[in-house]
C-alpha positions as CSV (number, residue, x, y, z in Angstrom):
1,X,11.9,22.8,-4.1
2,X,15.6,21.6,-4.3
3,X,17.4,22.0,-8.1
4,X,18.8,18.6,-9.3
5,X,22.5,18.0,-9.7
6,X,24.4,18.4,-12.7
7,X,25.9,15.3,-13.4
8,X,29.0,15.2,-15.6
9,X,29.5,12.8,-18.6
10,X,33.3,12.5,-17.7
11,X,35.1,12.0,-14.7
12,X,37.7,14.9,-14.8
13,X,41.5,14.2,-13.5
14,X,42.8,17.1,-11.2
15,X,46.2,17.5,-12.3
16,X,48.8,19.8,-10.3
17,X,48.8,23.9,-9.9
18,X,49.6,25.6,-12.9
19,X,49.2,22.3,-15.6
20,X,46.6,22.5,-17.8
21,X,43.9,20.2,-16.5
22,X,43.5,16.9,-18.7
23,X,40.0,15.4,-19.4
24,X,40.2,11.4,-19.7
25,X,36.9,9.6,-20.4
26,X,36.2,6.7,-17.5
27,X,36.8,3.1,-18.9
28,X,35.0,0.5,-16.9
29,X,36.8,-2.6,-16.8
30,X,35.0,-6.1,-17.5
31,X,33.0,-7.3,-15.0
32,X,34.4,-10.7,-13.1
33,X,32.5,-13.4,-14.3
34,X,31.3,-14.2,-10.6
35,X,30.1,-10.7,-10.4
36,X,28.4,-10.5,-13.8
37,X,26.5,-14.2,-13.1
38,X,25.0,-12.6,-10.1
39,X,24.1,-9.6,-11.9
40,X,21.9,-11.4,-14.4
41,X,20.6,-13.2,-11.6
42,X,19.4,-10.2,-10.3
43,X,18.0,-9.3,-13.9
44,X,16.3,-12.4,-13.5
45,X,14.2,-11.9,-10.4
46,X,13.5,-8.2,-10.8
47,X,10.2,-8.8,-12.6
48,X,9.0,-11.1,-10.4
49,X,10.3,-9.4,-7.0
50,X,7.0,-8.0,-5.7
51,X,6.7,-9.8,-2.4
52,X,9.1,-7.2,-0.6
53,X,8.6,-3.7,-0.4
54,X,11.4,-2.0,-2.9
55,X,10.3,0.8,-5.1
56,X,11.3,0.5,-8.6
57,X,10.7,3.9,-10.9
58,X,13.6,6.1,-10.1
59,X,16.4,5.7,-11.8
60,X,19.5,6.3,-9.6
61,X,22.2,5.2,-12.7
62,X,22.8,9.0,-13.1
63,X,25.0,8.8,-9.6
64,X,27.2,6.4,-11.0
65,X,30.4,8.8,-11.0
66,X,29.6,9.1,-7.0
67,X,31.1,5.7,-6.8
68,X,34.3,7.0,-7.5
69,X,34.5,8.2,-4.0
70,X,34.4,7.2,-0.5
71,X,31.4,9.4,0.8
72,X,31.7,9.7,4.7
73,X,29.4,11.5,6.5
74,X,31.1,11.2,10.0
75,X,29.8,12.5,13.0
76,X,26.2,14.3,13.4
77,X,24.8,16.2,10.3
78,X,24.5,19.7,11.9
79,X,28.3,20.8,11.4
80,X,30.9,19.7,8.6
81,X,33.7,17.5,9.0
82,X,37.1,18.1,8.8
83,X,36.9,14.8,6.0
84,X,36.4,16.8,3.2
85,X,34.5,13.9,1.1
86,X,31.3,14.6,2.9
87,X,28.2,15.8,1.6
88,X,26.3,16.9,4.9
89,X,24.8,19.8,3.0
90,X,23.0,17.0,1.1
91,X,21.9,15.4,4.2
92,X,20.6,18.5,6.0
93,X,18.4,19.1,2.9
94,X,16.8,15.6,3.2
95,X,16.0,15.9,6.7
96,X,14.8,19.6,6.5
97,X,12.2,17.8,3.6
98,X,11.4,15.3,5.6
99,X,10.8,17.1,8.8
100,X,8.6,19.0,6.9
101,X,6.5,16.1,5.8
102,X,6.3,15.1,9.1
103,X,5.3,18.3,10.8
104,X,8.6,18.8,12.6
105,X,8.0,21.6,15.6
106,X,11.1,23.9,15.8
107,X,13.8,22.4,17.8
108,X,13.5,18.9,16.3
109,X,16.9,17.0,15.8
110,X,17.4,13.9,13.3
111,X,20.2,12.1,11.0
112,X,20.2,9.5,8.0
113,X,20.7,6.1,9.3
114,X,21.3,2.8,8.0
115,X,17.8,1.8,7.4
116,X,14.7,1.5,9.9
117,X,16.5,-0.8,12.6
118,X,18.6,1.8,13.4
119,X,16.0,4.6,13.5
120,X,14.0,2.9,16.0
121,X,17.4,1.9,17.9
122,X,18.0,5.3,17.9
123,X,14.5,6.9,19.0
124,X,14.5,4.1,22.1
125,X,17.8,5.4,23.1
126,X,16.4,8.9,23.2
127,X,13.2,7.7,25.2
128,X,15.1,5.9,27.8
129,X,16.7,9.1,28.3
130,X,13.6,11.1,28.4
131,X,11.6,7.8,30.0
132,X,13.9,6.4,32.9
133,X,13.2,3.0,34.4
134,X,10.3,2.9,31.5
135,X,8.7,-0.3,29.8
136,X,8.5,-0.4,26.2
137,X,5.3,-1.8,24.8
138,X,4.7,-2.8,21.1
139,X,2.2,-4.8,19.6
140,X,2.5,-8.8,18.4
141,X,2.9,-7.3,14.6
142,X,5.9,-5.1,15.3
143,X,9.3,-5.2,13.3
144,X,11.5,-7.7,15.0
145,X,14.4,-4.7,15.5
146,X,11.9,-3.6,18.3
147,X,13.3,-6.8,20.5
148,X,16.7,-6.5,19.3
149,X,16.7,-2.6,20.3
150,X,15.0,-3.5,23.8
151,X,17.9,-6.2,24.3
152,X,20.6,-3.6,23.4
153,X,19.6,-1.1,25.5
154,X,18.5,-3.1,28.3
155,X,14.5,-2.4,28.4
156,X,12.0,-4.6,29.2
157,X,9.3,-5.3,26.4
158,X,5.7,-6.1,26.4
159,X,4.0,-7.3,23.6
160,X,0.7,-5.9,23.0
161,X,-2.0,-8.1,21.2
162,X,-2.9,-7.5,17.9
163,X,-6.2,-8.0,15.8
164,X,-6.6,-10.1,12.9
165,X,-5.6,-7.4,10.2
166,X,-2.7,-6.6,12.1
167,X,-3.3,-3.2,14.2
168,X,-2.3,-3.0,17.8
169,X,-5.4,-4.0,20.4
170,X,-5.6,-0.3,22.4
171,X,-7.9,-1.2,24.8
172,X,-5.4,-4.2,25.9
173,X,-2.3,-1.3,26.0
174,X,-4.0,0.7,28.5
175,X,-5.1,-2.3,30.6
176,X,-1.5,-3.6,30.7
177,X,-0.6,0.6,31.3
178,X,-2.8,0.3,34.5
179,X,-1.3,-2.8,35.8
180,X,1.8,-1.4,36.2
181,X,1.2,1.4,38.2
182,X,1.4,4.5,36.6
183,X,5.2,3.3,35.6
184,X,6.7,5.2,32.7
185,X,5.9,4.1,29.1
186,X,7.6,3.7,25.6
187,X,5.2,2.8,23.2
188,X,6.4,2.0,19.5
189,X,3.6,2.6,17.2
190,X,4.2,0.6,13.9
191,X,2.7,2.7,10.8
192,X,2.6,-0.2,8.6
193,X,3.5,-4.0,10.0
194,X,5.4,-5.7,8.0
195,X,2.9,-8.4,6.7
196,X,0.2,-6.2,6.5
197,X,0.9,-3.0,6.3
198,X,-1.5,-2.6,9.7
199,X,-1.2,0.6,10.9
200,X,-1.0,1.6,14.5
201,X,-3.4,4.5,16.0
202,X,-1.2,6.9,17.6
203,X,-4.2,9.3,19.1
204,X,-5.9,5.8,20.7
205,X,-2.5,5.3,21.8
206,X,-2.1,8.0,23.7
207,X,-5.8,7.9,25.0
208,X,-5.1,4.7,26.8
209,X,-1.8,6.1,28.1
210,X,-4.2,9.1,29.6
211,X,-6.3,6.9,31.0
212,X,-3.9,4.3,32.2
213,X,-2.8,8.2,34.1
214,X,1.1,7.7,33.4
215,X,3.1,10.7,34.1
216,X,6.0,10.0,32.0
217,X,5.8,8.4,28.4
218,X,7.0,8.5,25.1
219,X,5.7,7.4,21.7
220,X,7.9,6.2,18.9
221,X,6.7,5.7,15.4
222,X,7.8,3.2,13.2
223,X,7.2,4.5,10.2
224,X,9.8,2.5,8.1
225,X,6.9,1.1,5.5
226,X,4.2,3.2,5.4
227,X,5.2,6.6,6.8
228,X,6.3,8.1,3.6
229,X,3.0,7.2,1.5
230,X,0.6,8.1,4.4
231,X,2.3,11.5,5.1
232,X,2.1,12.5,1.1
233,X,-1.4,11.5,1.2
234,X,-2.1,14.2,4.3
235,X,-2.8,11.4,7.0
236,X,-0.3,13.4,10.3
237,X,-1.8,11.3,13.0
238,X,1.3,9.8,13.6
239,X,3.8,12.2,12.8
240,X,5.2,14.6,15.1
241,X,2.8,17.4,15.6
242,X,1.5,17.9,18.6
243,X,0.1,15.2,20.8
244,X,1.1,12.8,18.2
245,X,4.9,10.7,17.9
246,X,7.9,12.0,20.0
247,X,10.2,10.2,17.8
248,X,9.8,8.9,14.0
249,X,12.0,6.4,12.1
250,X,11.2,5.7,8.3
251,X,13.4,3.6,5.4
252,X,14.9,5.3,2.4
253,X,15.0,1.9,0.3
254,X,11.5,1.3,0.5
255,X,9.5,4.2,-0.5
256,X,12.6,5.4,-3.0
257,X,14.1,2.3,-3.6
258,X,17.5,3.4,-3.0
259,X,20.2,0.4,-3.9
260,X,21.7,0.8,-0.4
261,X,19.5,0.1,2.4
262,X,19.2,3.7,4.2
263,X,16.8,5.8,6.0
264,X,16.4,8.5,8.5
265,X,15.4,9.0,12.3
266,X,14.0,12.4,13.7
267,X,12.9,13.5,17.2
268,X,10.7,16.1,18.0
269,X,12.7,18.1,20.5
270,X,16.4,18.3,21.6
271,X,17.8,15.2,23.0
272,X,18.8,14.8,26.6
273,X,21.9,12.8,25.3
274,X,23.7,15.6,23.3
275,X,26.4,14.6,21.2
276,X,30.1,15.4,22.1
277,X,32.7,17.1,20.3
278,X,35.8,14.6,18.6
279,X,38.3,16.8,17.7
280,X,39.4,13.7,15.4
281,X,36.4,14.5,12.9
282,X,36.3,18.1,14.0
283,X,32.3,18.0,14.8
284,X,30.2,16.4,17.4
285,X,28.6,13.1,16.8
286,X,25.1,11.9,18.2
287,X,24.8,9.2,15.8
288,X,24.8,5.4,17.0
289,X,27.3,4.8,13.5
290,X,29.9,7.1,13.5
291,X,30.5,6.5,10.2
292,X,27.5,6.8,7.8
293,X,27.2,6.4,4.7
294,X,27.2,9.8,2.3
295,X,26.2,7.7,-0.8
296,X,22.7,7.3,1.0
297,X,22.0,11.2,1.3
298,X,23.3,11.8,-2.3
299,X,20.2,9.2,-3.2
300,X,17.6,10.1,-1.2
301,X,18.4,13.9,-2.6
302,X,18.1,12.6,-6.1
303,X,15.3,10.8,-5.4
304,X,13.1,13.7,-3.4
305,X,14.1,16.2,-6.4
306,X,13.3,13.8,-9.0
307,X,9.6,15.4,-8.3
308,X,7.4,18.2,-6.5
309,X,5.6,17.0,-3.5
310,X,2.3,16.2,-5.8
311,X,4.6,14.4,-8.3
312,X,5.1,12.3,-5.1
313,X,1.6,12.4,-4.6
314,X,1.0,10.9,-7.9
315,X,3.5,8.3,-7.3
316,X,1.3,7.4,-3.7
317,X,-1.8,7.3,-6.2
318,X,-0.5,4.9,-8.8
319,X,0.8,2.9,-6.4
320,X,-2.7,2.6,-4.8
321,X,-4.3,2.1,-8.1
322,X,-2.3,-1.0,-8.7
323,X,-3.0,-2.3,-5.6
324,X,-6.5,-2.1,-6.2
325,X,-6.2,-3.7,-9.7
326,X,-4.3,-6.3,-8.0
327,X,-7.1,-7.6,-5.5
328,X,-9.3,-7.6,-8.3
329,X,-7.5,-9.7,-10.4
330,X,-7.1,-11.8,-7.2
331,X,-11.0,-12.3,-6.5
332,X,-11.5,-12.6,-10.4
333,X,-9.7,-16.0,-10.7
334,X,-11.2,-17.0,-6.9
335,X,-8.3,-16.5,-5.2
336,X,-8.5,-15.5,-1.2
337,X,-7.4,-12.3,-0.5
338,X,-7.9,-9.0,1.2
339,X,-6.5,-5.4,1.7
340,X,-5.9,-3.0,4.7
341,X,-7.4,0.4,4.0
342,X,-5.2,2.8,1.8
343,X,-2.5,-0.5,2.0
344,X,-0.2,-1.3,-0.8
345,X,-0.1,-4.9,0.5
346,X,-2.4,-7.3,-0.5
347,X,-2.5,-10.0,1.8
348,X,-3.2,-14.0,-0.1
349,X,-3.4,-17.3,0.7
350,X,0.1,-18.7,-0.4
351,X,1.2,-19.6,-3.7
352,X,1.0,-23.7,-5.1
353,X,4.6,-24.8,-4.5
354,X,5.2,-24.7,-8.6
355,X,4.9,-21.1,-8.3
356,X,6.8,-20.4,-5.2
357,X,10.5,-20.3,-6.8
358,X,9.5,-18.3,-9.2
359,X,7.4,-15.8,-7.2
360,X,8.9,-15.0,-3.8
361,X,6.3,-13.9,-1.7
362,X,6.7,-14.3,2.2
363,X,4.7,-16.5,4.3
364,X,3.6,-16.0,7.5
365,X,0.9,-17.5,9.5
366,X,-0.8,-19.2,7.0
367,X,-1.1,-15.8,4.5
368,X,1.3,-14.9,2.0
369,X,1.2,-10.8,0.2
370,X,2.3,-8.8,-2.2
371,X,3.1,-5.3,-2.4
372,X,2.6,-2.7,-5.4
373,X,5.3,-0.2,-4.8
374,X,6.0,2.9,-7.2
375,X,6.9,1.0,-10.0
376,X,5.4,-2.4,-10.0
377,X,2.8,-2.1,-12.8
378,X,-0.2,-3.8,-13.8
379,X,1.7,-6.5,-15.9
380,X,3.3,-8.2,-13.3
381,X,0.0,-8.5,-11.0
382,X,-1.5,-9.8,-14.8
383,X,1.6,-12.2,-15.1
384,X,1.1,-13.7,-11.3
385,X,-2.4,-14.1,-11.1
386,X,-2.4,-16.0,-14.9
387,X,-0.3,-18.3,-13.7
388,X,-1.7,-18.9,-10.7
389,X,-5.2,-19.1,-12.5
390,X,-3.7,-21.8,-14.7
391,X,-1.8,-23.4,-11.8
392,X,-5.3,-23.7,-9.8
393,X,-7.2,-24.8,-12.8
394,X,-4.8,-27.7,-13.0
395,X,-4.7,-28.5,-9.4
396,X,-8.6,-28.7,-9.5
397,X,-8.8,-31.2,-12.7
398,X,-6.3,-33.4,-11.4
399,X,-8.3,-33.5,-8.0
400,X,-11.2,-34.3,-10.5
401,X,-12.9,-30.9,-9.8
402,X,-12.9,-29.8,-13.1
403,X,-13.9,-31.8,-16.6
């Protein structure tokens, strides 16, 4: 297990060779008055922010003297940079965790990316090169950066119909497989839709490629919600062992709520399209970026080592817990609802417009959710579902309903 950092209470001022070196404690200036209104605005909603997936229960405040610097992790994470404000040792530690998680077979490459979008832009590009001339299937419920990856790299894209809860119809893949004769494949496997948290099959996945018999194909999981959770729980039938995903994208500010949207993509085997050397930034760069932010690998570093893997564990288990509490507080007060297995969604019918500026849940056909990430606790499923018990109450005795 990775140490934690040593954080120090003052900022220290390097002063030239041969000076004694002067400590000066950091004054923060006041806050413009534009800046601090939005601040309590954010205050504001934070307790009542449970309708998009954001964990909440690590504290990343300690980093706050890493905003002193501009962190630039230029250029692919295996070799330093001639920037010296770089903290690519940082990086290679997450992604050595995480390929770990995910059952990474020797060989694998990967790189901290802006957030999922990227990740899954980033394993297409690397199955176009494996796949040539291949069609990208995904199903109804996929993230919308699956089209806008398609239209970048120029791929055609079939959309796979989904069942009611959300998970990709197989038996539909491999009949739209076999109508194209055997023609390559890229198939992005979503562990955890957005709305639902529906989760994809990746071994029925490739069962219908076998029997659809195409030669050449590749499997992408996106694993941006759920990936994390599922993985600390045991569940690998989507990761990259064997026979399973040749490339994995998951999001750092969901799962570890990191205040900048980050996250990381890996493949299980060298990529075709090997980065270059740029003498510029003295290393070579496969990234998409360039540029990437270092702040992100400092945070998703303090975040892993903030516990051992069954500390994470835990943090899957409370999670779940809450969930559960919350769908039965929902069917207490007669509310419609339901749950995906192992899901920290729970998916509602929507909120009565009084409650909807006050609890911003998404809507989308004709269901609403809400999510219990690490850190949402029992009170605010208590506070939602008491007002909404009130708010129905009074909906049914002015409909004459109730005496």
């Amino acid at each position: 297990m990775l140490t934690a950092p040593q954080v120090s209470r003052e900022l220290i001022l390097r002063t030239p060779l041969k000076q004694p070196i002067v400590e000066r404690r950091h004054v923060a200036p006041a806050l413009h008055p534009r800046l601090a209104n939005i601040l309590d605005r954010l205050a504001t909603v934070a307790p009542t922010n449970i309708g998009f997936p954001t964990a909440v229960d690590i504290d990343y405040r300690p980093l706050a003297p890493f905003l002193r610097y501009m962190i630039n992790n230029v250029g692919g994470p295996e070799g330093d940079t001639t920037y010296p404000a770089h903290v690519k040792d940082l990086e290679r530690d997450v992604l050595d965790w995480f390929a770990a998680l995910f059952q990474a077979p020797p060989g694998w490459t990967g790189y901290l990316t802006s957030g999922g979008t990227e990740g899954t832009l980033h394993g297409l590009l690397n199955a176009r090169d494996g796949c040539p001339e291949a069609i990208v299937y995904a199903s109804t419920a996929s993230h919308y950066s699956v089209k806008k990856a398609c239209d970048l790299l120029g791929l055609p894209l079939v959309k796979i119909a989904s069942d009611a809860h959300g998970r990709m119809d197989c038996e539909r893949l491999r009949h739209e497989l076999s109508r194209r004769g055997h023609q390559p494949a890229i198939v992005v496997a979503t562990i955890g839709t957005t709305m639902t948290e529906a989760v994809d099959i990746v071994p029925d996945i490739r069962a219908a490629i076998e029997a659809a018999r195409v030669q050449r194909s590749w499997i992408h999981a996106d694993a941006a919600l759920s990936g994390l959770p599922r993985a600390l729980s045991g569940r690998h039938d989507f990761d990259l062992a064997g026979g399973c995903a040749d490339s994995l994208s998951i999001s750092g500010h969901k799962w570890w709520g990191a205040p900048i949207p980050c996250g990381a993509a890996l493949i299980r085997r060298p990529p075709r399209r090997r980065g270059r050397r740029i003498d510029y930034i003295g290393c070579c760069d496969s990234t998409i970026s360039g540029s990437r932010a270092g702040l992100a690998a400092v945070m998703l570093w303090h975040a892993i080592t903030r516990h051992d893997v069954a500390g994470h564990r835990r943090r899957v288990e409370r999670a779940r817990d809450v969930a559960s509490y919350a769908l039965r507080k929902l069917t207490d007060i007669r509310w419609e609802c339901w749950r995906n297995p192992d899901a920290l969604t729970i998916m509602l019918k929507p909120l009565p417009d009084v409650l909807r500026d006050r609890w911003r849940l998404p809507i989308a056909g004709g269901w609403s959710h809400l999510i219990c990430m690490p850190g949402v606790e029992r009170q605010a499923v208590d506070a939602l579902t008491s007002e909404l018990s009130t708010s129905n109450e009074s909906l049914l005795r002015m409909r004459g309903f109730v005496d």
